[in-house]
mmCIF file as Biopython writes it, N, C-alpha, C and O atoms, coordinates in Angstrom:
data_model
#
loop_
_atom_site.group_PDB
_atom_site.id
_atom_site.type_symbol
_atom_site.label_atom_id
_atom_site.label_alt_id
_atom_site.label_comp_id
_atom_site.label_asym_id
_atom_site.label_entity_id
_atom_site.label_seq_id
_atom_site.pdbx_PDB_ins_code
_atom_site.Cartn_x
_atom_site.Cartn_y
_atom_site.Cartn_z
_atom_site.occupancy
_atom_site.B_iso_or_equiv
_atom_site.auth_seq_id
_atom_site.auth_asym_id
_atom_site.pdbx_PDB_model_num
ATOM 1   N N  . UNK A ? 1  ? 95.077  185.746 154.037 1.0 0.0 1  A 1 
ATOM 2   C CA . UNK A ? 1  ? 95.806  184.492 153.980 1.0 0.0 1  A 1 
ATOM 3   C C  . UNK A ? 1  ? 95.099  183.420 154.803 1.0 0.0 1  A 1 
ATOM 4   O O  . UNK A ? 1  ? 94.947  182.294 154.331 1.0 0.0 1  A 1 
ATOM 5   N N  . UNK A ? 2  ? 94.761  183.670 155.749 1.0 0.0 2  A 1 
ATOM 6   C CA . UNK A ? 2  ? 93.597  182.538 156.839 1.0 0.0 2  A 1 
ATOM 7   C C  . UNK A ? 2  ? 92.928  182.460 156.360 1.0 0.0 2  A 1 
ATOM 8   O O  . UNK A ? 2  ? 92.742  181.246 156.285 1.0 0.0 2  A 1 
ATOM 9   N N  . UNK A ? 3  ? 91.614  183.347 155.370 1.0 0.0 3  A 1 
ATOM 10  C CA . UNK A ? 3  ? 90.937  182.664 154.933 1.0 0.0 3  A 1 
ATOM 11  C C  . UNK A ? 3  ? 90.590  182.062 153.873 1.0 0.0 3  A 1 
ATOM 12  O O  . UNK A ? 3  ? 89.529  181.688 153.371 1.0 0.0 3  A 1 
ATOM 13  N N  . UNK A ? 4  ? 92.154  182.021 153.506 1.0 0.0 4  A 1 
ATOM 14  C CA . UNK A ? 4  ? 92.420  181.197 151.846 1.0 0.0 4  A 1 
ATOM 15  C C  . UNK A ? 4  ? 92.696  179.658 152.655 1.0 0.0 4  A 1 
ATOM 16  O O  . UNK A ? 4  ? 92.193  178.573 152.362 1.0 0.0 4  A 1 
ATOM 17  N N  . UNK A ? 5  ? 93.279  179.847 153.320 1.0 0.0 5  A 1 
ATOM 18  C CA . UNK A ? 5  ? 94.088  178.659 154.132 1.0 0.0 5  A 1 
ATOM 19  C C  . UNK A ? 5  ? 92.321  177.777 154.958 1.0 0.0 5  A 1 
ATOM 20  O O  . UNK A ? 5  ? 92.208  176.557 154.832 1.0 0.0 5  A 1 
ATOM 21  N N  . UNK A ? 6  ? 91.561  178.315 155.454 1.0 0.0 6  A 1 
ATOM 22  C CA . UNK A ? 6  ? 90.515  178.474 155.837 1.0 0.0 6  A 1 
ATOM 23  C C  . UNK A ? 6  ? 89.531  177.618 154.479 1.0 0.0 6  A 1 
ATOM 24  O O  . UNK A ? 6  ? 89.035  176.504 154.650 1.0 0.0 6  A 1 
ATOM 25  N N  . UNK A ? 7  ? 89.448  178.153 153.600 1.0 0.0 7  A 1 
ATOM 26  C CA . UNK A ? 7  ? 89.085  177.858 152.509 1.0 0.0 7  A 1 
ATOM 27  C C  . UNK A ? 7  ? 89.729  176.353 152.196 1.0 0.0 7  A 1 
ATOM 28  O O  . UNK A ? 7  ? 89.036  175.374 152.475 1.0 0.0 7  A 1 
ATOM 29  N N  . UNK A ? 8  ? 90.791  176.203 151.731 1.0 0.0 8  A 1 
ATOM 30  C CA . UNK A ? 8  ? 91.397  175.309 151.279 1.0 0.0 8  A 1 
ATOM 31  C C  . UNK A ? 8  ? 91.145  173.785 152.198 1.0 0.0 8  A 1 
ATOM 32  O O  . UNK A ? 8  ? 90.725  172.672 151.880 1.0 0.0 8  A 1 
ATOM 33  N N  . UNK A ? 9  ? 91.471  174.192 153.042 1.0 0.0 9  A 1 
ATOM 34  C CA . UNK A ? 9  ? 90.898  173.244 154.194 1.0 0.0 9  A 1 
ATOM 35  C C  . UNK A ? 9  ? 89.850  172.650 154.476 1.0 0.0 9  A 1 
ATOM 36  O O  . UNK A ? 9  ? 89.848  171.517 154.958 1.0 0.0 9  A 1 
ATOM 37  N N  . UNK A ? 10 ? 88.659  173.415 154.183 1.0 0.0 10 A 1 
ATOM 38  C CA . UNK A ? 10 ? 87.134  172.687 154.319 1.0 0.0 10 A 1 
ATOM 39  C C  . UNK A ? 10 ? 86.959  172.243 152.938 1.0 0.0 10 A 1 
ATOM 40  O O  . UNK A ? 10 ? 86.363  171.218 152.608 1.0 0.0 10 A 1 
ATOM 41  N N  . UNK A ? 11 ? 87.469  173.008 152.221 1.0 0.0 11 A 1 
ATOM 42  C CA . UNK A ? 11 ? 87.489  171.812 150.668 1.0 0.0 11 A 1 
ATOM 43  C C  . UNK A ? 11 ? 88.146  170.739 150.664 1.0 0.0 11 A 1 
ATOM 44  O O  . UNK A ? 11 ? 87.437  169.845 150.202 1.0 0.0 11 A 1 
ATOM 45  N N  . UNK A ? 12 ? 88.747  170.522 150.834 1.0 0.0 12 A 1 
ATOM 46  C CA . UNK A ? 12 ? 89.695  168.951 151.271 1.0 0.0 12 A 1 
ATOM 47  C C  . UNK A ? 12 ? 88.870  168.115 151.941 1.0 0.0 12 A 1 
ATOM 48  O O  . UNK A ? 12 ? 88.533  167.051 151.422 1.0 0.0 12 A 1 
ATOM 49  N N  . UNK A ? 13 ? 88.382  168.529 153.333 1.0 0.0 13 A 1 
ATOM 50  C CA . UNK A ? 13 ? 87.206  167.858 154.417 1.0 0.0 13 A 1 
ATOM 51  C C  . UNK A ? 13 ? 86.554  167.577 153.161 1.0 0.0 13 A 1 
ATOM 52  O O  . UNK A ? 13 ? 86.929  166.622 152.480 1.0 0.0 13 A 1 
ATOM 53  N N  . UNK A ? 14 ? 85.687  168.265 152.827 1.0 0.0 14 A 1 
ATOM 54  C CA . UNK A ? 14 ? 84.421  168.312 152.015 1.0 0.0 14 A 1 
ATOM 55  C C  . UNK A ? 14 ? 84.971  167.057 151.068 1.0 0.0 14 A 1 
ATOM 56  O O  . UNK A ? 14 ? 84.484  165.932 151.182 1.0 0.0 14 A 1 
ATOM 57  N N  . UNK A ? 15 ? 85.850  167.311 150.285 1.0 0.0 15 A 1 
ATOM 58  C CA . UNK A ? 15 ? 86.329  166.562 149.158 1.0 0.0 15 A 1 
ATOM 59  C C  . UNK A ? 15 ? 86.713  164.727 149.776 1.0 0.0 15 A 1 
ATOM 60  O O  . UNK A ? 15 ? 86.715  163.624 149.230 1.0 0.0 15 A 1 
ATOM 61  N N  . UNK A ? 16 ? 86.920  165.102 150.796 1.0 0.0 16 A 1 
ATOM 62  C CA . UNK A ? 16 ? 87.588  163.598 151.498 1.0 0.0 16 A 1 
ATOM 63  C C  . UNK A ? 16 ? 85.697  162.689 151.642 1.0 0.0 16 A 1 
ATOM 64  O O  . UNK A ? 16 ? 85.173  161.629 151.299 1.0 0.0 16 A 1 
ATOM 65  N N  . UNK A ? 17 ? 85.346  163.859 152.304 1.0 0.0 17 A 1 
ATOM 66  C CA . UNK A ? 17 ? 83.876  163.135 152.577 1.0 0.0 17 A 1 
ATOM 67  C C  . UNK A ? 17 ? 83.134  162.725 151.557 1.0 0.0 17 A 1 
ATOM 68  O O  . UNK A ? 17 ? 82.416  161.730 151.649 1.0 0.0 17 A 1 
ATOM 69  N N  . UNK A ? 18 ? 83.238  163.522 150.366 1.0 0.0 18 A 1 
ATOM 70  C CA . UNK A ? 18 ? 82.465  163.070 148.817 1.0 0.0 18 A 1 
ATOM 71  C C  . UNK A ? 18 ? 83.477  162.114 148.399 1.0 0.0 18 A 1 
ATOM 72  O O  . UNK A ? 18 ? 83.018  161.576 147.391 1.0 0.0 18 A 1 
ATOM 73  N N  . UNK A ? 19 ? 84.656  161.615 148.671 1.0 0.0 19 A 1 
ATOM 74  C CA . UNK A ? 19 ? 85.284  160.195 147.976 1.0 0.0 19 A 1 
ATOM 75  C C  . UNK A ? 19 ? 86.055  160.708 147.428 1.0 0.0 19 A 1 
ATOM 76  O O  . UNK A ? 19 ? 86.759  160.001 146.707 1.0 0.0 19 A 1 
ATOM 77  N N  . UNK A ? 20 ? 86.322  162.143 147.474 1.0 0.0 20 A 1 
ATOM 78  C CA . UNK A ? 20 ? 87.284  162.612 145.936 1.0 0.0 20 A 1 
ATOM 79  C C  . UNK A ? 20 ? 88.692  162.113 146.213 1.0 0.0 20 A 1 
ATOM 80  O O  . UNK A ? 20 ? 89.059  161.845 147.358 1.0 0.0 20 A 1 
ATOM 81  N N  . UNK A ? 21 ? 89.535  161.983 145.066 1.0 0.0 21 A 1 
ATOM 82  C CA . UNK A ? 21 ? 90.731  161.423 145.599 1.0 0.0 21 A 1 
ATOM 83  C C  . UNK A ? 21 ? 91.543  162.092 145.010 1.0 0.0 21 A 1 
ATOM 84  O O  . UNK A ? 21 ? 92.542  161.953 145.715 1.0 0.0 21 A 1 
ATOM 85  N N  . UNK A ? 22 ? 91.874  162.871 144.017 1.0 0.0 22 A 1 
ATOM 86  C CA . UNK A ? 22 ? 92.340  164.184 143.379 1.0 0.0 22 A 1 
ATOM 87  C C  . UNK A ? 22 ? 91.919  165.010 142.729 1.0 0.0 22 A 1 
ATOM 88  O O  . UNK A ? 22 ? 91.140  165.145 141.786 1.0 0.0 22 A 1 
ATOM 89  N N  . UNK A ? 23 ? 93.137  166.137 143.953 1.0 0.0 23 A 1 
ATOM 90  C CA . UNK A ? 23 ? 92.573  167.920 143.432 1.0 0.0 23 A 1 
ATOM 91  C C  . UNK A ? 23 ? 93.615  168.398 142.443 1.0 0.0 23 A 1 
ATOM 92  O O  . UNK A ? 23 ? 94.717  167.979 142.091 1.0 0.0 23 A 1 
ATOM 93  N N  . UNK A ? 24 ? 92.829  169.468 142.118 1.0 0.0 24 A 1 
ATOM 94  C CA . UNK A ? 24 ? 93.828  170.370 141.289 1.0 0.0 24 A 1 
ATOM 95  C C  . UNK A ? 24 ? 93.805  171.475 141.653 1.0 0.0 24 A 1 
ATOM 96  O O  . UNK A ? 24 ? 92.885  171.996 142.282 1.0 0.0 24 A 1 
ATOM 97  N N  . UNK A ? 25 ? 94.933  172.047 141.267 1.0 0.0 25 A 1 
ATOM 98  C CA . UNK A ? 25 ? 95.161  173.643 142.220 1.0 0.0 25 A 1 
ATOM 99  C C  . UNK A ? 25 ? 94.838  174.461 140.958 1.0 0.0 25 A 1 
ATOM 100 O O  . UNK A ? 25 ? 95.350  174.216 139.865 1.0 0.0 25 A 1 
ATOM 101 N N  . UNK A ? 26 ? 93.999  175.401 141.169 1.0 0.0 26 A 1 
ATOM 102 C CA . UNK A ? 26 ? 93.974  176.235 140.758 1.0 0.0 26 A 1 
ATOM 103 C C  . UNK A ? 26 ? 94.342  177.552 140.850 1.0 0.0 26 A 1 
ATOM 104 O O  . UNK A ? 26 ? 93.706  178.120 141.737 1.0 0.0 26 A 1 
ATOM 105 N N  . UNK A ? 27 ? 95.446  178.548 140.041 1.0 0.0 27 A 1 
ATOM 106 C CA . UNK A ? 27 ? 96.041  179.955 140.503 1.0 0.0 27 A 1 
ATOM 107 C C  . UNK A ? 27 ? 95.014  181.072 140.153 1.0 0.0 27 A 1 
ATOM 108 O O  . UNK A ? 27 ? 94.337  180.991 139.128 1.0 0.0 27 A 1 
ATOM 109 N N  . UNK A ? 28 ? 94.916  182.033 140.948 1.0 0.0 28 A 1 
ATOM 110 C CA . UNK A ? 28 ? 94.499  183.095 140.431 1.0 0.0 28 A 1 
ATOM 111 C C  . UNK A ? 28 ? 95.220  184.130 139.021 1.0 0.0 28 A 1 
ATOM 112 O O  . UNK A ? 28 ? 95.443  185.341 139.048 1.0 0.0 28 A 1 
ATOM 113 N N  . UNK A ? 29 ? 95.428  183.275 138.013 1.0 0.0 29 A 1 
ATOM 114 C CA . UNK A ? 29 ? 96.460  183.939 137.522 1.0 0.0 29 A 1 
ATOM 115 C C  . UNK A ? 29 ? 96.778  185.521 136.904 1.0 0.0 29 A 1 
ATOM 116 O O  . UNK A ? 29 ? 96.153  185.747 135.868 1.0 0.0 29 A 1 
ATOM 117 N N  . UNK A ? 30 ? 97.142  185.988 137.104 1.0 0.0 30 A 1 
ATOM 118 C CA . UNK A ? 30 ? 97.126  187.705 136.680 1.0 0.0 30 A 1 
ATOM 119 C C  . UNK A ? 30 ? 98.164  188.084 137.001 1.0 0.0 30 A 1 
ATOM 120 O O  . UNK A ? 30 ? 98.871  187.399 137.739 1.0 0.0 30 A 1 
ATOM 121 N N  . UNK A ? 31 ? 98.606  189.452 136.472 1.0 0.0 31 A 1 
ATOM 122 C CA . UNK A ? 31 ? 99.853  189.948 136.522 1.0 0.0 31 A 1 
ATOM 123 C C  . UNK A ? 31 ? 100.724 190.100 138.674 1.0 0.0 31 A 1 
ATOM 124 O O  . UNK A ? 31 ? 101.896 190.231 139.025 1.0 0.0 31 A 1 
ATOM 125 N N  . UNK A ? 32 ? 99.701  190.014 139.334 1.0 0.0 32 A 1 
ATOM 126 C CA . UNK A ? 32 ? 100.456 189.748 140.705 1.0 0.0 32 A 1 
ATOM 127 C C  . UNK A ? 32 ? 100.290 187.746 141.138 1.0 0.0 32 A 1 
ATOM 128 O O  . UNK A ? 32 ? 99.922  187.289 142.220 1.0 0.0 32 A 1 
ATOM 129 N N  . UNK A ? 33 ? 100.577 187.181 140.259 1.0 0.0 33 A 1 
ATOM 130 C CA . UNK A ? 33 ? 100.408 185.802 140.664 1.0 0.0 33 A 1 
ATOM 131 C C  . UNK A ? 33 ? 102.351 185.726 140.474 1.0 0.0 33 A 1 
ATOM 132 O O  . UNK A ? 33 ? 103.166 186.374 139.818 1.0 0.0 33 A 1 
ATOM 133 N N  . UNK A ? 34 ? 102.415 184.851 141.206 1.0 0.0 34 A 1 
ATOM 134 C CA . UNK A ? 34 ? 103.859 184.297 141.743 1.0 0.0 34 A 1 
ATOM 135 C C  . UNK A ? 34 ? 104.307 183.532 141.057 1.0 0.0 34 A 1 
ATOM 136 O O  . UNK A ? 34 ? 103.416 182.694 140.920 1.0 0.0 34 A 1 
ATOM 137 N N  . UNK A ? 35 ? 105.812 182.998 140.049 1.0 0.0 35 A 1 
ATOM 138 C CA . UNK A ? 35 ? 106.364 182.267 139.699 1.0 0.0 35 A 1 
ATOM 139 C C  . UNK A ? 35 ? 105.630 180.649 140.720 1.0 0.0 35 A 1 
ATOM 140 O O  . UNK A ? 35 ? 104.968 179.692 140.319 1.0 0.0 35 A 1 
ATOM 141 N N  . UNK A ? 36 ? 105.979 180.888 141.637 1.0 0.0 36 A 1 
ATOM 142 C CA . UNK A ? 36 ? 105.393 179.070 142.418 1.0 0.0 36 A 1 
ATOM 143 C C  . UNK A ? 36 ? 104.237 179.110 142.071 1.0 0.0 36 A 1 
ATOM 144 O O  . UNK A ? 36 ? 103.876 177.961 141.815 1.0 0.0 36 A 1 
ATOM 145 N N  . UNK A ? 37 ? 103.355 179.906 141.902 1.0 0.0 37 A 1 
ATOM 146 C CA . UNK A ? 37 ? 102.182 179.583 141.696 1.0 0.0 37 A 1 
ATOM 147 C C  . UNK A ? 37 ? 101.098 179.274 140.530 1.0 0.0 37 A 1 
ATOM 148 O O  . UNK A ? 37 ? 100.088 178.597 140.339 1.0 0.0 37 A 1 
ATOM 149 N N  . UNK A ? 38 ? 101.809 180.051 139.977 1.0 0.0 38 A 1 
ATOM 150 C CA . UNK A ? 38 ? 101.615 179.967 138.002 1.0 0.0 38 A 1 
ATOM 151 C C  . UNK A ? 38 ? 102.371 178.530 137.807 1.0 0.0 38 A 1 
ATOM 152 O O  . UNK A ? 38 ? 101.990 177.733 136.951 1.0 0.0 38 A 1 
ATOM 153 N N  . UNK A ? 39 ? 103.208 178.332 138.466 1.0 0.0 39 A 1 
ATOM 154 C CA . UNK A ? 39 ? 103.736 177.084 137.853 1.0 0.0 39 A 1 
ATOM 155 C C  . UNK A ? 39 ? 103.409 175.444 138.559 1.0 0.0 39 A 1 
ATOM 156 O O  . UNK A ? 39 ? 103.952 174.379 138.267 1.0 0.0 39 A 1 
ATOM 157 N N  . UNK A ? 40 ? 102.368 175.708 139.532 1.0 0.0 40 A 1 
ATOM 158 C CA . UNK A ? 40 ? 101.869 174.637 140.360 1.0 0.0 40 A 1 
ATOM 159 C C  . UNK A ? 40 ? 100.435 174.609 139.437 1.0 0.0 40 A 1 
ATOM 160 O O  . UNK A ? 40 ? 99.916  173.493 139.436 1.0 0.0 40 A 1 
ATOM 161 N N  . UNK A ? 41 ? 99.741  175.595 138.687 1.0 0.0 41 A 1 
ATOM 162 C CA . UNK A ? 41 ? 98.476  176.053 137.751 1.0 0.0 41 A 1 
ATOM 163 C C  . UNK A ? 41 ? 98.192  174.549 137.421 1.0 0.0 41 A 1 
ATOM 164 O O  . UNK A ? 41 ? 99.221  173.879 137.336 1.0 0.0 41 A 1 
ATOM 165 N N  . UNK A ? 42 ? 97.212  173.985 137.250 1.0 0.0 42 A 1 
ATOM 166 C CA . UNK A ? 42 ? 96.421  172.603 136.703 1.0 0.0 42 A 1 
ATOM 167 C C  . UNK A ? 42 ? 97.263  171.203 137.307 1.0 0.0 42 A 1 
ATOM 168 O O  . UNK A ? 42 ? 97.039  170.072 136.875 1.0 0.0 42 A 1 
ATOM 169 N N  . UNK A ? 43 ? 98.275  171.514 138.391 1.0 0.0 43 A 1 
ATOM 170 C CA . UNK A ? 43 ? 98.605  170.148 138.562 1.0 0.0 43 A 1 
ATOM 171 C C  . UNK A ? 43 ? 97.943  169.571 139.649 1.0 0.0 43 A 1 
ATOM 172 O O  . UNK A ? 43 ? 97.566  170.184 140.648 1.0 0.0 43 A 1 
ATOM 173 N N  . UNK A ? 44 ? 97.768  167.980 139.356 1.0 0.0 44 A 1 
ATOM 174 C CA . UNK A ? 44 ? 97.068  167.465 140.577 1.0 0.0 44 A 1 
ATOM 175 C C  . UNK A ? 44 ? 97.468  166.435 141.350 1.0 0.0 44 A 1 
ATOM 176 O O  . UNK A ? 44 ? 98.301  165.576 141.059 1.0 0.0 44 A 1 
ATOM 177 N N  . UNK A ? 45 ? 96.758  166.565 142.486 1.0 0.0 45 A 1 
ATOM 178 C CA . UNK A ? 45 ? 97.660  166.016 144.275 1.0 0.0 45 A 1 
ATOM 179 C C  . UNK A ? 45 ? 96.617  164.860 144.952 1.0 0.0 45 A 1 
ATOM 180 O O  . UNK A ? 45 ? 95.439  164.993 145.281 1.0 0.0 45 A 1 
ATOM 181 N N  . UNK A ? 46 ? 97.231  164.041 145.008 1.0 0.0 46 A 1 
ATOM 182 C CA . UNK A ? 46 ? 96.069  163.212 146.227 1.0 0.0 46 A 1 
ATOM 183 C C  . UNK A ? 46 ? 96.079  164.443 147.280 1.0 0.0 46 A 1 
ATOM 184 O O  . UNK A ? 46 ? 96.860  165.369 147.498 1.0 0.0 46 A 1 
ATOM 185 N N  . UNK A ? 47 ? 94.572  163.927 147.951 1.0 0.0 47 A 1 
ATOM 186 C CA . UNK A ? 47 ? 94.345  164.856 149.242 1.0 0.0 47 A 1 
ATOM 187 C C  . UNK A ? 47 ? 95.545  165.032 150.140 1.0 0.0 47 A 1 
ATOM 188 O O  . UNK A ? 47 ? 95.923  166.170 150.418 1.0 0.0 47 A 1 
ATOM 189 N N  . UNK A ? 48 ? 96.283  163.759 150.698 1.0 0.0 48 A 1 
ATOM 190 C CA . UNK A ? 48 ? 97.363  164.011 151.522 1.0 0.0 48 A 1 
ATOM 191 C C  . UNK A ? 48 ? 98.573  164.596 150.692 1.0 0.0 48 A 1 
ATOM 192 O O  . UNK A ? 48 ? 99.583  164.729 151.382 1.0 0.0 48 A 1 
ATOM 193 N N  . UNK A ? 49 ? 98.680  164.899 149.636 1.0 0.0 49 A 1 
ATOM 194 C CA . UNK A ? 49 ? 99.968  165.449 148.706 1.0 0.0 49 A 1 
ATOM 195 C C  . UNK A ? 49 ? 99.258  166.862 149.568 1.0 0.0 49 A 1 
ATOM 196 O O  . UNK A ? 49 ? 99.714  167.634 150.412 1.0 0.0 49 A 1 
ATOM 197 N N  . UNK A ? 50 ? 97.791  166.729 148.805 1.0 0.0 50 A 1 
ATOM 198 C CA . UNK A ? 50 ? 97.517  168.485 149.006 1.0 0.0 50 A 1 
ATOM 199 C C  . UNK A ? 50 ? 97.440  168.996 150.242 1.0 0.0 50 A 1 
ATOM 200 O O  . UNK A ? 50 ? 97.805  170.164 150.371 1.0 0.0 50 A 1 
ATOM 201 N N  . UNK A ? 51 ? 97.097  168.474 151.088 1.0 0.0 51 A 1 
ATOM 202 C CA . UNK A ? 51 ? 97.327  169.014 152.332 1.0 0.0 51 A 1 
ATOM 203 C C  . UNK A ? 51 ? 98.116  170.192 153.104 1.0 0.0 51 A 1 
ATOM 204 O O  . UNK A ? 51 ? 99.306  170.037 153.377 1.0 0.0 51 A 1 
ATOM 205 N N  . UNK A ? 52 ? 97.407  171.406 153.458 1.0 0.0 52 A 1 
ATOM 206 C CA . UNK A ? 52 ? 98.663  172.113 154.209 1.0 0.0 52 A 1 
ATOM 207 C C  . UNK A ? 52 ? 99.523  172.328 152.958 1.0 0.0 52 A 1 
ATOM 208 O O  . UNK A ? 52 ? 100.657 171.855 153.033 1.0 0.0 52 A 1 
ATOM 209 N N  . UNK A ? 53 ? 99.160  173.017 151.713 1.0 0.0 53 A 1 
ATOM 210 C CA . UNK A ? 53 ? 100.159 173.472 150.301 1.0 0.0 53 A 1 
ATOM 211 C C  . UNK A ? 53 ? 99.383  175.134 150.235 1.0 0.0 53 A 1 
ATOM 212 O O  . UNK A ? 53 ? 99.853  176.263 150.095 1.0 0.0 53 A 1 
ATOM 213 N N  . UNK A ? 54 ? 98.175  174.673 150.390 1.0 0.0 54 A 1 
ATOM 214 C CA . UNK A ? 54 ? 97.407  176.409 149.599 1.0 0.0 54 A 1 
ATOM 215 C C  . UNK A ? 54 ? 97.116  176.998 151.773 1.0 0.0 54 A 1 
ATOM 216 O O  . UNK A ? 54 ? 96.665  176.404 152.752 1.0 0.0 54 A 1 
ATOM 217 N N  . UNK A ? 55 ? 97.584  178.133 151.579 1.0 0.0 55 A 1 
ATOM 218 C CA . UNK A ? 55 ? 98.156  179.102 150.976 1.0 0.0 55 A 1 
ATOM 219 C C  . UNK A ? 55 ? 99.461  178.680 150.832 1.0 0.0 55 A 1 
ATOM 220 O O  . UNK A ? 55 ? 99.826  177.908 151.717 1.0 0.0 55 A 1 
ATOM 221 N N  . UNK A ? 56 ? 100.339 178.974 149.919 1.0 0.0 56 A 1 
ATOM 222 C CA . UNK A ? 56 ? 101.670 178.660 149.591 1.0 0.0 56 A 1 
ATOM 223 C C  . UNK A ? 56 ? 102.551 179.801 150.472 1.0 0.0 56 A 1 
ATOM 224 O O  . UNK A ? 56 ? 103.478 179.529 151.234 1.0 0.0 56 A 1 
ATOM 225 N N  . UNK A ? 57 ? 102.097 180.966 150.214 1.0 0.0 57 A 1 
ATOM 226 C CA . UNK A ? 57 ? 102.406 182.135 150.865 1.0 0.0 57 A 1 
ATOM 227 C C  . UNK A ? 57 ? 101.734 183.173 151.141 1.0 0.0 57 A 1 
ATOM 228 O O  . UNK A ? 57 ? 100.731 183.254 150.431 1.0 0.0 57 A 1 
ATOM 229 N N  . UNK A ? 58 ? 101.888 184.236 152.073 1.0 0.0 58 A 1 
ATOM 230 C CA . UNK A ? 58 ? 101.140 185.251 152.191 1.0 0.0 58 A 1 
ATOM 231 C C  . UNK A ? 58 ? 100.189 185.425 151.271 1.0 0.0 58 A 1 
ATOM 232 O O  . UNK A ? 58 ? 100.369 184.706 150.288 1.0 0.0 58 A 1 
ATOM 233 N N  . UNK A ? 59 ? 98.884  186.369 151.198 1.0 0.0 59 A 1 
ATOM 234 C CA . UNK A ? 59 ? 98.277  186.654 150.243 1.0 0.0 59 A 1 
ATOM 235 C C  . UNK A ? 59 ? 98.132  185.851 148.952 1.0 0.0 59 A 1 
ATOM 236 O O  . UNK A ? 59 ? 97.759  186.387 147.908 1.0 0.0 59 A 1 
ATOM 237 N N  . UNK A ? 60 ? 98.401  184.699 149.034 1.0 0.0 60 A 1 
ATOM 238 C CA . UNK A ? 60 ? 98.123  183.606 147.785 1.0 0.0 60 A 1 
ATOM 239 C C  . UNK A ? 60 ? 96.605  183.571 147.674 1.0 0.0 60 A 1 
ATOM 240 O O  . UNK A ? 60 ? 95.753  183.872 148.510 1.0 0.0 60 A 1 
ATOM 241 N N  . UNK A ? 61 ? 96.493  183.144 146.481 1.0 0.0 61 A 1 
ATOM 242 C CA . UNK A ? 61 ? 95.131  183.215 146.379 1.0 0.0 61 A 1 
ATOM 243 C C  . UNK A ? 61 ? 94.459  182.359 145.361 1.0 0.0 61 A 1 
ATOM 244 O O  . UNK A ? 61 ? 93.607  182.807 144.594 1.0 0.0 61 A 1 
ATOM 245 N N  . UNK A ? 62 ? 94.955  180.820 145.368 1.0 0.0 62 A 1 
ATOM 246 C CA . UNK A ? 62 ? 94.914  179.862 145.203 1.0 0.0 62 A 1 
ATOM 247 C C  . UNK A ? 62 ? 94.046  178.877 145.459 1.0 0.0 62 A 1 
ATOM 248 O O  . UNK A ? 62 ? 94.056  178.704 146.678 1.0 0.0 62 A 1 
ATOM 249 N N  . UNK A ? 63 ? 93.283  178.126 144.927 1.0 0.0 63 A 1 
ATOM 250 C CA . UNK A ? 63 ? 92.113  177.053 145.721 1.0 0.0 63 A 1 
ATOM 251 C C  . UNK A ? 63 ? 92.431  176.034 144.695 1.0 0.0 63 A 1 
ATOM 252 O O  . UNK A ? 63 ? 93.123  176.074 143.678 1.0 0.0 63 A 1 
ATOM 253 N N  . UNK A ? 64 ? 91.473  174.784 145.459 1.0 0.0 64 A 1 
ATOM 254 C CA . UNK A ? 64 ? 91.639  173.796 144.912 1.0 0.0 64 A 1 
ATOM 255 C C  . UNK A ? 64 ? 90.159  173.027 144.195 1.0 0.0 64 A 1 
ATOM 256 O O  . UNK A ? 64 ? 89.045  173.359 144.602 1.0 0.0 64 A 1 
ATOM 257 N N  . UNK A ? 65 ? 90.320  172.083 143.205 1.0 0.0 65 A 1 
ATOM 258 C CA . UNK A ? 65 ? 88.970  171.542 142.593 1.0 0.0 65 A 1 
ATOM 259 C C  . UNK A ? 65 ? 88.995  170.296 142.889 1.0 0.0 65 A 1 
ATOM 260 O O  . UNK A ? 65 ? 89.916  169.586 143.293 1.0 0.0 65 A 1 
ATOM 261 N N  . UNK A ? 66 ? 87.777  170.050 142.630 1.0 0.0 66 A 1 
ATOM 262 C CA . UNK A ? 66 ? 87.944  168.122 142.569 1.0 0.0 66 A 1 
ATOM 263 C C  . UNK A ? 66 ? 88.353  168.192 140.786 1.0 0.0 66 A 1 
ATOM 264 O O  . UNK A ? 66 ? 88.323  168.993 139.851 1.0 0.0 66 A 1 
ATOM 265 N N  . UNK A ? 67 ? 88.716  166.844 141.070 1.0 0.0 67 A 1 
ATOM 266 C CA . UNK A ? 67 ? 89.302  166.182 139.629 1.0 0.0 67 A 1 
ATOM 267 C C  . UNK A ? 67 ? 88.309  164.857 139.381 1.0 0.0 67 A 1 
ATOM 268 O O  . UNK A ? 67 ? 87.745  164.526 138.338 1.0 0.0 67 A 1 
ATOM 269 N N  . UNK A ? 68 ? 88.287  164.231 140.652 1.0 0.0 68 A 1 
ATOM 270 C CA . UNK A ? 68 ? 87.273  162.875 140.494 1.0 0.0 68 A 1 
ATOM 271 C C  . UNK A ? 68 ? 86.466  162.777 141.603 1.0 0.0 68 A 1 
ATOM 272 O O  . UNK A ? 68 ? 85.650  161.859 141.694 1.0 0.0 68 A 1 
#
């Protein structure tokens, strides 16, 4: 979970520093993916929406893309 959370986090940095201005979450989707999480699948967040969202919960396993 830290190092999803870990993850998610320096992509944002990273993403803030390249100009990006929306992400999209991407789920790991498969038969142990979570109702919240399958259903958050392709939507997208300004950086401060996204902020502090992935990990959603324990063992999530969730990241985010640039969009622009």
């Amino acid at each position: 979970t830290e190092t999803i959370r870990a993850n998610a986090q320096g992509s944002l940095l990273l993403y803030k520093d390249e100009g990006v201005k929306i992400v999209e979450w991407v789920a790991a989707l498969s038969d142990r993916t979570c109702a919240y999480c399958a259903s958050q699948n392709g939507k997208k967040f300004s950086l401060k929406q996204a902020n502090e969202s992935i990990p959603a919960h324990s063992q999530c396993r969730c990241r985010y893309i640039s969009v622009d």
